[in-house]
C-alpha positions as CSV (number, residue, x, y, z in Angstrom):
1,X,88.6,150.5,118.4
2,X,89.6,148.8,114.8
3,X,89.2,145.5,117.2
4,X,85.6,146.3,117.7
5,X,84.4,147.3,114.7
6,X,86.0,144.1,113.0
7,X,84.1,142.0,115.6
8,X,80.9,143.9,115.5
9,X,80.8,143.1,111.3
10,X,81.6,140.0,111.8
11,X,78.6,139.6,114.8
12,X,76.4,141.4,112.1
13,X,75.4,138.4,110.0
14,X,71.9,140.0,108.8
15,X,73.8,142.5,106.9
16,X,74.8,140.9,103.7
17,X,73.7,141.0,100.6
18,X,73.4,137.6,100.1
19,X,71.5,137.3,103.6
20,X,68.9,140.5,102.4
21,X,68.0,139.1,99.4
22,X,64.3,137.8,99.7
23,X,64.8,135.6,96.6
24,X,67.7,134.2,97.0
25,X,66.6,133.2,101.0
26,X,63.3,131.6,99.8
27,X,65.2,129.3,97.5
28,X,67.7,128.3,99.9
29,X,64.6,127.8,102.6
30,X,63.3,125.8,99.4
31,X,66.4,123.8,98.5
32,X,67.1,122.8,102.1
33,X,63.4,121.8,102.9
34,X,63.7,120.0,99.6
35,X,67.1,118.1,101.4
36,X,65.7,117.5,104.3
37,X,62.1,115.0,102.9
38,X,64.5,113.5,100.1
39,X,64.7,109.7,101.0
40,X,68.8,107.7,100.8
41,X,66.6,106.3,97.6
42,X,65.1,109.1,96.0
43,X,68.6,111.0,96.6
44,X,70.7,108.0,95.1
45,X,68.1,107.4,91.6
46,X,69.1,111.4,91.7
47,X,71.9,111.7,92.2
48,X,73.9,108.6,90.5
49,X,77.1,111.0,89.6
50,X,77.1,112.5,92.6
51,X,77.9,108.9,94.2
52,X,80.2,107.6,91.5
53,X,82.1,110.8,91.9
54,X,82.0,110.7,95.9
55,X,83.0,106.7,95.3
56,X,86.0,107.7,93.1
57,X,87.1,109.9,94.9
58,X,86.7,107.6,98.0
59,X,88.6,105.4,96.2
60,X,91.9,106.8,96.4
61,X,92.6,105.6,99.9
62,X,93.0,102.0,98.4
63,X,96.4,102.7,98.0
64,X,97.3,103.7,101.7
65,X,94.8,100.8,102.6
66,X,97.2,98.7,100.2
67,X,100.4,99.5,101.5
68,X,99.7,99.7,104.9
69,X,98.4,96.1,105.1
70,X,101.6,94.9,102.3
71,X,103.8,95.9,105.3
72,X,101.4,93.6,107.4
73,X,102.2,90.9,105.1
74,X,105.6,91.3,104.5
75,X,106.7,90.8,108.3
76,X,105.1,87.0,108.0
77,X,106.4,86.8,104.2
78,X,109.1,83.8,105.3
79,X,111.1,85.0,102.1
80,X,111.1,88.1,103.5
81,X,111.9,87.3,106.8
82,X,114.4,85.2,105.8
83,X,116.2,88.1,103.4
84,X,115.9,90.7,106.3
85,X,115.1,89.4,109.7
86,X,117.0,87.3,112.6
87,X,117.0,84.1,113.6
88,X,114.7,83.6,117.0
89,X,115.5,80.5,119.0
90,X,117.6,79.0,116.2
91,X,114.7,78.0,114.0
92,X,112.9,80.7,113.0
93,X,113.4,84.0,111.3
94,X,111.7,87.7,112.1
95,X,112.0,90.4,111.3
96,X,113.1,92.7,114.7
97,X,111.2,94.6,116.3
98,X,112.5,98.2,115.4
99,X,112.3,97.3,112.1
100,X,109.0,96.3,111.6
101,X,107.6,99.5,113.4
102,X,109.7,101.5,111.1
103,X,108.0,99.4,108.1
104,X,104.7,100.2,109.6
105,X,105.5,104.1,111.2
106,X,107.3,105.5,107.9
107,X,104.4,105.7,105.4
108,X,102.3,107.2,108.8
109,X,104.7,109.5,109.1
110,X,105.1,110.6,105.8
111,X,101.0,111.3,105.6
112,X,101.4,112.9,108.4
113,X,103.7,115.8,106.4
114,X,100.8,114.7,103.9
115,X,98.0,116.2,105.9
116,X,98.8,119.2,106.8
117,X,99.9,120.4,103.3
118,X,96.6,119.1,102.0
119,X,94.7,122.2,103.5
120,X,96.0,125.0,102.2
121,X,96.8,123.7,99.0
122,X,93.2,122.2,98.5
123,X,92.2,126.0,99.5
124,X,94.2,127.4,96.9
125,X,93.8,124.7,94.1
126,X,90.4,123.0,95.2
127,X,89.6,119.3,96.0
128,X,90.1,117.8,91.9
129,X,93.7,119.6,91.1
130,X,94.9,118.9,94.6
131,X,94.0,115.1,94.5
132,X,95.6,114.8,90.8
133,X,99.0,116.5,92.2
134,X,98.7,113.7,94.5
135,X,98.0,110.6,92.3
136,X,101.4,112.0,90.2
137,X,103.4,111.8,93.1
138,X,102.4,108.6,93.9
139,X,103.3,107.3,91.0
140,X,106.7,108.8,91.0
141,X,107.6,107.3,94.9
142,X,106.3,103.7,93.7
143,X,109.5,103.8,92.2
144,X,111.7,103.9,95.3
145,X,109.6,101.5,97.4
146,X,109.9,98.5,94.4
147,X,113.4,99.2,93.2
148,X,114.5,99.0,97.5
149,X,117.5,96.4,98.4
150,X,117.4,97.0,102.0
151,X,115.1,97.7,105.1
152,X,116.7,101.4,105.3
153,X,115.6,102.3,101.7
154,X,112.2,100.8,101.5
155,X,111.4,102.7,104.8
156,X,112.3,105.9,102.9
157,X,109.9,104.7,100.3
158,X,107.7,104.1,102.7
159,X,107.9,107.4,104.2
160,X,107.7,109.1,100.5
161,X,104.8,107.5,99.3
162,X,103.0,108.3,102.6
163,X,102.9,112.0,101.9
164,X,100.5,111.3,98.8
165,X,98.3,109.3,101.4
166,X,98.4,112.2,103.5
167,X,96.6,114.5,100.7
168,X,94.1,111.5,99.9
169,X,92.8,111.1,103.3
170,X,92.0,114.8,103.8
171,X,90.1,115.3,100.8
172,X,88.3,112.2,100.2
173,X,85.9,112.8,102.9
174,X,85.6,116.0,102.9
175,X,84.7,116.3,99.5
176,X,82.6,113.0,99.2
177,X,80.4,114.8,102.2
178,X,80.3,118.2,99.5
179,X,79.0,116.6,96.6
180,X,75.9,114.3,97.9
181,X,72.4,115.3,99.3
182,X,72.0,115.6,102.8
183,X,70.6,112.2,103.0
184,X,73.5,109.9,101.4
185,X,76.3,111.7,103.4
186,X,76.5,108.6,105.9
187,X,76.9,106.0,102.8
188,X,78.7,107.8,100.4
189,X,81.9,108.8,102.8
190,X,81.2,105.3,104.7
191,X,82.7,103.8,100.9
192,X,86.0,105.1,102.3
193,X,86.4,102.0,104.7
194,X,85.2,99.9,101.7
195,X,88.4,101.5,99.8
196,X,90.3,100.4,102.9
197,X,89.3,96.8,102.4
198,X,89.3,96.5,98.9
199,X,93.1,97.6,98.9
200,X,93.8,94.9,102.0
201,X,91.6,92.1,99.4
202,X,94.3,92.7,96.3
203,X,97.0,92.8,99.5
204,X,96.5,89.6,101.0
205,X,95.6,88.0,97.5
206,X,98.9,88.9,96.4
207,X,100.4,87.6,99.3
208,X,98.8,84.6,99.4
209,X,99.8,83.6,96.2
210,X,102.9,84.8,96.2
211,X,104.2,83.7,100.4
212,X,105.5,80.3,98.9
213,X,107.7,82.2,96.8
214,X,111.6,81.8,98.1
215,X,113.5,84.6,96.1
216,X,112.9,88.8,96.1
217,X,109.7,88.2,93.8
218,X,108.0,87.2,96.5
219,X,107.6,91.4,98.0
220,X,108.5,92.9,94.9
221,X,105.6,91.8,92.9
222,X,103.0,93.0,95.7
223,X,104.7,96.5,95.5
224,X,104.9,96.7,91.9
225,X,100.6,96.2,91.9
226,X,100.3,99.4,93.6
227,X,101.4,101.1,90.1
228,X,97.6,99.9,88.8
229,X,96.0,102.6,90.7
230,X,97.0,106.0,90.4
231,X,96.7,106.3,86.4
232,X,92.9,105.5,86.4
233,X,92.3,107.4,89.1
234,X,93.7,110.7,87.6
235,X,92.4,110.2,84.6
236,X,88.8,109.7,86.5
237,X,89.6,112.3,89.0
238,X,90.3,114.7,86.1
239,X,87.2,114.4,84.5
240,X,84.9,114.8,88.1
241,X,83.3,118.7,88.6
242,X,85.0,120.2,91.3
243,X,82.9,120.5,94.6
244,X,80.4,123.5,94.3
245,X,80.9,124.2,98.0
246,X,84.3,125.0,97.0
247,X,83.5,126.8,94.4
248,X,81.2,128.9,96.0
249,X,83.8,130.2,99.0
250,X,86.1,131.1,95.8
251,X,83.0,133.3,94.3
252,X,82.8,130.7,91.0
253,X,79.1,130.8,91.3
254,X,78.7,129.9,88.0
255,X,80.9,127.3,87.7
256,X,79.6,126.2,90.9
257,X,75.8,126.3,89.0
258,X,77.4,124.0,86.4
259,X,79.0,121.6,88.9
260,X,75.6,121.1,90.9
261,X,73.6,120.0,87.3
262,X,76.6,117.6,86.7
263,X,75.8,116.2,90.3
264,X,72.1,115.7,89.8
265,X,70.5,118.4,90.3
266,X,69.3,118.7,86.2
267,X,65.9,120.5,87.2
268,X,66.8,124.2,87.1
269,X,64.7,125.7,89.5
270,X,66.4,122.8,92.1
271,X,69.4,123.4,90.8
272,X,69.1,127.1,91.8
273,X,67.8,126.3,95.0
274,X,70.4,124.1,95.8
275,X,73.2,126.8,94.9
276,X,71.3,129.5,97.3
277,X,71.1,126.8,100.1
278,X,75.0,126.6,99.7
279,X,75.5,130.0,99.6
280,X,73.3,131.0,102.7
281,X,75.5,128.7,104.5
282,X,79.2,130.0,103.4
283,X,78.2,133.6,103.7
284,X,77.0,133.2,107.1
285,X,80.4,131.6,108.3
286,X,82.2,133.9,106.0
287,X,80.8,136.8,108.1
288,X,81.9,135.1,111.2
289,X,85.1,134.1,110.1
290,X,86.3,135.5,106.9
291,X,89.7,133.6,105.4
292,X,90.6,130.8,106.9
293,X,93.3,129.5,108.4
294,X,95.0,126.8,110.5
295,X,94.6,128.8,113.9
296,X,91.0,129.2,113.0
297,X,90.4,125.5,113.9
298,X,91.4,126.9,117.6
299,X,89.0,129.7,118.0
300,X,85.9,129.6,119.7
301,X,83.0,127.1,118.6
302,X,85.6,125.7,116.0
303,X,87.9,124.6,118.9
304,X,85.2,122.0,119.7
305,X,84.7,120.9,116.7
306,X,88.6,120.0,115.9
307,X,88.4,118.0,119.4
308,X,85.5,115.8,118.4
309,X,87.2,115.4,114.8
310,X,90.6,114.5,116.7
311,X,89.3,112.3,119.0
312,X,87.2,110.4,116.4
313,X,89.8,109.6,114.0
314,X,92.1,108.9,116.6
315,X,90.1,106.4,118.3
316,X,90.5,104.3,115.3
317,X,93.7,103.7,116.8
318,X,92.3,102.0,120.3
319,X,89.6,99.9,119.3
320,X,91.3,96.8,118.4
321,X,91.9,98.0,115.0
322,X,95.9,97.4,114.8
323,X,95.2,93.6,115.3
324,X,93.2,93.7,111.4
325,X,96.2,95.9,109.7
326,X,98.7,93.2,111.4
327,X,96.2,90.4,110.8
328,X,98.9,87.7,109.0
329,X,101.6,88.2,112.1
330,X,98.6,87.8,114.3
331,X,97.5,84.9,112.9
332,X,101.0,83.1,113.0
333,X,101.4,84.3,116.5
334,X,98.1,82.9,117.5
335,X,99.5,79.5,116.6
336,X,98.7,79.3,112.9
337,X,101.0,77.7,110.5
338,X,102.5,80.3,107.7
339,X,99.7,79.2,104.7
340,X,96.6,78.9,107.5
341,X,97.6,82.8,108.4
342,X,97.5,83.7,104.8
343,X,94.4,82.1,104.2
344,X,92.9,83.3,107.3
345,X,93.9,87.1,106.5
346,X,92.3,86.3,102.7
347,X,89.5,85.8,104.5
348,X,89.5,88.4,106.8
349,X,89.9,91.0,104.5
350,X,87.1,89.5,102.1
351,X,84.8,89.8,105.6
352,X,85.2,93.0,106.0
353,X,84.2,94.4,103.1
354,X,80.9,92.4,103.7
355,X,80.8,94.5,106.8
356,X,81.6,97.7,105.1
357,X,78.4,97.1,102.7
358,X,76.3,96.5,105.3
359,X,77.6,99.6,107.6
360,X,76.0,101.5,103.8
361,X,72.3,100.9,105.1
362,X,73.4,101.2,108.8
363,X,74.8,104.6,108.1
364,X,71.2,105.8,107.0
365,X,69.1,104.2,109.0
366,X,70.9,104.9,112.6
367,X,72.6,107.5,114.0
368,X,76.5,108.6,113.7
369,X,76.4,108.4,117.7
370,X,74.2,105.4,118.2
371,X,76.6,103.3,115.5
372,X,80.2,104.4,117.4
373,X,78.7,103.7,120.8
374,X,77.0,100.6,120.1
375,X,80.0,99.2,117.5
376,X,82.7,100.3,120.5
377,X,80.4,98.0,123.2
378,X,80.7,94.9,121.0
379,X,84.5,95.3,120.4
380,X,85.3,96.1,123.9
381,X,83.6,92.7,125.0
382,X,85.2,90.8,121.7
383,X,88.5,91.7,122.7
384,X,88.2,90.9,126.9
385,X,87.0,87.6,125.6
386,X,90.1,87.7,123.3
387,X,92.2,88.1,125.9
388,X,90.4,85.9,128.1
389,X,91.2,82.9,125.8
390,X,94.8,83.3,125.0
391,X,95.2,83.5,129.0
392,X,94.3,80.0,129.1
393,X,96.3,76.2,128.7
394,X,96.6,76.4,125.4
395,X,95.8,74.1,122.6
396,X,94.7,73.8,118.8
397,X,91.4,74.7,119.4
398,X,92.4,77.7,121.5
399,X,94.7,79.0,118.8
400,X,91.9,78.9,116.3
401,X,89.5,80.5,118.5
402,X,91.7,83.5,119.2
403,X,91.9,83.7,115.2
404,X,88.1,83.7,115.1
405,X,87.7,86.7,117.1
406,X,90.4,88.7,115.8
407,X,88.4,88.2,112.3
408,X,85.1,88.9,114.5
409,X,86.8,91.9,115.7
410,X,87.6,92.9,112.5
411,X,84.2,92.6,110.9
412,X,82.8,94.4,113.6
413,X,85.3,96.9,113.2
414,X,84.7,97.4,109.7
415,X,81.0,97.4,110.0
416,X,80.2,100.3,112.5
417,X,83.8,102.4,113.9
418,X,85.6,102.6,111.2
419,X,82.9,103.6,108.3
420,X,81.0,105.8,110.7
421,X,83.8,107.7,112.0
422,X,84.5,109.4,107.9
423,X,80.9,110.5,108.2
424,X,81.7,112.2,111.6
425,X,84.1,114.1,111.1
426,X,83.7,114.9,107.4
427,X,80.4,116.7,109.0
428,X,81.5,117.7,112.5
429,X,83.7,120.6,110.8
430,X,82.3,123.7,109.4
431,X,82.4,123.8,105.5
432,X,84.8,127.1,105.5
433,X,87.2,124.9,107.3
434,X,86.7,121.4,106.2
435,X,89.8,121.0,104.5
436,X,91.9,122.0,107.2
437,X,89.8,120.3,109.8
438,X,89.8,116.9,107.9
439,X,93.5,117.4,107.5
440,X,94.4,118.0,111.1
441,X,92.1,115.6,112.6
442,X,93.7,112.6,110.8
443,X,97.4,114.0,111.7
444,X,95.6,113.4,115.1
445,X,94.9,110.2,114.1
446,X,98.6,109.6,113.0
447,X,100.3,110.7,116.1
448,X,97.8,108.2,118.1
449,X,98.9,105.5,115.7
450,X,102.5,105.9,115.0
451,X,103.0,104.8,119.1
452,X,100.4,102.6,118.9
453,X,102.1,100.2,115.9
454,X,105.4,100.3,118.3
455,X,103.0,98.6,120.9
456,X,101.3,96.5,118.7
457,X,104.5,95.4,117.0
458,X,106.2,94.8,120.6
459,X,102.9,93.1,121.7
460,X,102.7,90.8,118.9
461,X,106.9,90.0,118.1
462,X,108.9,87.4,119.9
463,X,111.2,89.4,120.1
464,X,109.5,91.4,122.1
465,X,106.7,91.2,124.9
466,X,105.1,87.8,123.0
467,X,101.6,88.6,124.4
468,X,99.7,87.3,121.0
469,X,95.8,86.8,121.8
470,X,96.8,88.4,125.4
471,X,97.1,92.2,123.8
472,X,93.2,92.1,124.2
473,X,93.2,93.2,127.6
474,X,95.2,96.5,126.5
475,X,93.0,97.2,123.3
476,X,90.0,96.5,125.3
477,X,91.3,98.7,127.9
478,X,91.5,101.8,125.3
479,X,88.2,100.9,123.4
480,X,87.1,101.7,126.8
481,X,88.4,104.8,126.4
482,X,87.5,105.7,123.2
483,X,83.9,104.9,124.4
484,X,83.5,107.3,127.4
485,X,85.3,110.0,125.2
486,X,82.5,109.5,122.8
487,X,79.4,109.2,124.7
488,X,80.3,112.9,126.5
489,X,81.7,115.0,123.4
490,X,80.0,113.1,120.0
491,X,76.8,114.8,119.1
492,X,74.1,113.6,117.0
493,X,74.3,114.7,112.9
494,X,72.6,112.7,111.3
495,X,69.9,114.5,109.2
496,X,71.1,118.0,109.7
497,X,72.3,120.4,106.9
498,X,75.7,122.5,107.5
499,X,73.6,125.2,108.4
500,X,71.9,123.5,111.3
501,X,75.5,122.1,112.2
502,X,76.9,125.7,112.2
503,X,73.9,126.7,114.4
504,X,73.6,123.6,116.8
505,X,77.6,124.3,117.6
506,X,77.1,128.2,117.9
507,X,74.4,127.5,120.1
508,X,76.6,125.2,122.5
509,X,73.9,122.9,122.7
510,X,75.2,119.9,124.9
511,X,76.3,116.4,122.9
512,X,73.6,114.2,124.0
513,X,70.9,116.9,123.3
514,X,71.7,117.7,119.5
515,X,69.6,115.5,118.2
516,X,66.5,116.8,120.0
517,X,67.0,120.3,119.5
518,X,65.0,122.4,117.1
519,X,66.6,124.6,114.7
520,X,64.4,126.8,112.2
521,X,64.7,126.9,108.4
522,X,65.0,130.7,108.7
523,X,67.5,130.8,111.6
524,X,70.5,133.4,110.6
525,X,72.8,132.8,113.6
């Protein structure tokens, strides 16, 4: 009996106060119309905090992006090598092969513990406090990393400073997709791939300049840059407003009010528009779903929407992506000498921030759909031809070709998958449970890449299957997977509000026809 009551208040949207209220409604009517015919131009002149912020914010996943691709760099560091690895056919040092998965695995795994604290505590404490906690640890778990004298304690570094990560990639996203107008949600969480590349820009710099090196300084300068980040960023995080959406589950309306006109919104008819518009939307999934909770994310219409943000972020895994964050070994294993690989990666990195600028226009012009599809195509037949080439006799010219595309691969990486897929899943989820959902959907994408650097690592190492340019066949074969995966279950979001979102999911409107179907400005559901 106390079962159906609970589900018959939850059914009974129409109900609340919020929902009764004729005023309120016609603002939020007006402030999501008002969404809805702003242009990505209009909404940026705007809205200029509200992108800085969102960009800030973004930001902080320069330091994962940093330290990810340092271990990259360290495996072809010959200093490195040479202090820590084994000699392979009695001329050449590497590091083994367990080890330099550990290198690579332990930060993953440590954002993986990360992740799934970033949730609740972002609930309780809310995206700014949370993200400060974060940039304080960091700082403290530099300390193991730089002051390491073996492979055992830098992977506990590793591992340390990866739980920090863990809260970064969870809120960044979700709370870059909170504070901007409908219309620059695609470009403003996009800038988190931009973060990725910036951090592997300062990484292979550092390396570059510092590979000739012969003594400890050669590693332990790299890792002491990482301690330039998180100061500024707290400091920059601390004075940010705190997302209204967030402040509007907690029932902070007025802070919420005040958070809005620091993001843009200075008119203050808009600004109240705006505010009804975002509570329409959380009481409505209040109603449905009341607290949330972890297990939420497996109920019902949510359950969907954790697969697509699952798959998404774990796709980033299978679509050639391992060969950029490895890009130096690569390099040397494609027949490069040791300063040719460093350049090479120099360059690479430098490329794909190009591509990450232009995936900021992309992201508004085209769909989310149309840009994963389309960007998975291109890899897929990049990395067959990859493959294709290091099957062959082969020579100097085939060595630099296989170099070519793994940059090409790269770029088009950077460009379309990996931008795109922060806009998808920072929207797929409903706001109640954004911070959960983005939280658990990149543990996804951890327990897809924690195997997945084992294989690349074996793939790539001497020491172990020596396939070089030939582990194109295999990424190409899970590209291929990532695409059918996407073309059934990714729907179309571009250009809706969370409302529409909530409804079009509610609805169980098919993938492939969310983009067609009409939702009204006055639907309740």
């Amino acid at each position: 009996m106390e079962t159906d009551e609970k589900q018959a208040e939850k059914a009974d949207v129409l109900h609340s106060e919020v929902l009764v209220d004729s005023d309120l409604m016609n603002d939020a009517f007006d402030g999501e119309n008002r969404e809805h015919e702003m242009s990505t131009w209009e909404a940026a002149k705007k809205h200029p905090w509200a992108c800085l912020w969102a960009f800030t914010m973004c930001f902080t996943i320069v330091m994962e992006s940093f330290d990810m691709f340092l271990n990259g760099n360290f495996v072809a560091l010959p200093a490195f090598r040479e202090k820590y690895g084994v000699l392979v056919d009695g001329n050449d040092w590497q590091i083994p092969t367990k080890w330099q998965s550990s290198l690579f695995q332990a930060g993953q795994c440590g954002a993986f513990v990360g992740v799934f604290l970033a949730g609740p505590v972002t609930n309780r404490l809310g995206y700014r406090w949370t993200t400060i906690f974060a940039l304080m640890l960091m700082n403290a778990t530099i300390f193991v990393s730089f002051f390491a004298n073996s492979l055992t304690l830098l992977v506990v570094g590793q591992a340390l400073e990866g739980v920090p990560w863990g809260f970064f990639i969870a809120n960044s996203p979700a709370y870059a997709s909170e504070i901007v107008p409908l219309s620059l949600r695609g470009a403003c969480t996009a800038t988190l791939q931009m973060s990725w590349s910036i951090g592997s820009i300062i990484v292979a710099a550092a390396t570059y300049g510092y590979n000739k090196r012969n003594d400890e300084w050669a590693w332990r300068v790299p890792l002491a840059l990482q301690w330039i980040f998180p100061t500024p960023l707290l400091i920059l995080i601390f004075l940010a407003p705190e997302s209204p959406w967030w402040l509007i589950r907690r029932g902070r309306k007025a802070e919420a009010l005040r958070s809005i006109e620091r993001l843009g919104n200075k008119d203050p008819e808009q600004s109240q528009q705006a505010l009804a518009m975002m509570e329409r939307t959380v009481e409505i999934e209040a109603q449905m779903g009341g607290s949330p909770s972890l297990l939420d994310l497996l109920k019902g219409t949510d359950l969907r929407r954790t697969i697509i943000t699952c798959l998404i972020y774990a796709s980033q895994n299978f679509a050639g992506n391992l060969i950029a964050n490895q890009a130096t070994y690569f390099f040397q294993q494609a027949g490069m000498s040791s300063d040719r690989a460093f350049e090479l990666n120099l360059i690479n990195s430098c490329l794909q921030l190009v591509a990450n600028i232009i995936s900021l226009p992309l992201a508004s012009a085209f769909g989310r759909r149309t840009i994963f599809l389309c960007g998975a195509v291109v890899n897929i037949t990049l990395l067959l031809l990859l493959g294709i080439v290091a099957s062959i006799t082969q020579n100097a010219a085939t060595n630099y070709v296989q170099a070519i595309l793994g940059i090409i691969i790269s770029f088009v990486f950077a460009g379309s998958l990996g931008p795109i897929a922060y806009t998808i899943i920072s929207e797929t989820s409903s706001v109640r449970l954004r911070a959960l959902s983005t939280g658990v959907g990149r543990a996804a994408y951890y327990v897809a890449e924690i195997p997945m650097i084992y294989l690349a690592s074996q793939m790539l190492n001497p020491t172990g299957w020596n396939l070089a340019g030939k582990c194109g066949y295999v990424w190409a074969g899970t590209a291929c997977v990532c695409f059918v995966s996407a073309y059934f279950f990714l729907p179309e979001l571009k250009d809706r509000s969370y409302r529409e979102i909530d409804i079009l999911f509610n609805r169980r409107i098919p993938a492939r026809k969310f983009k067609s179907t009409v939702i009204d400005v006055r639907d309740n559901e």
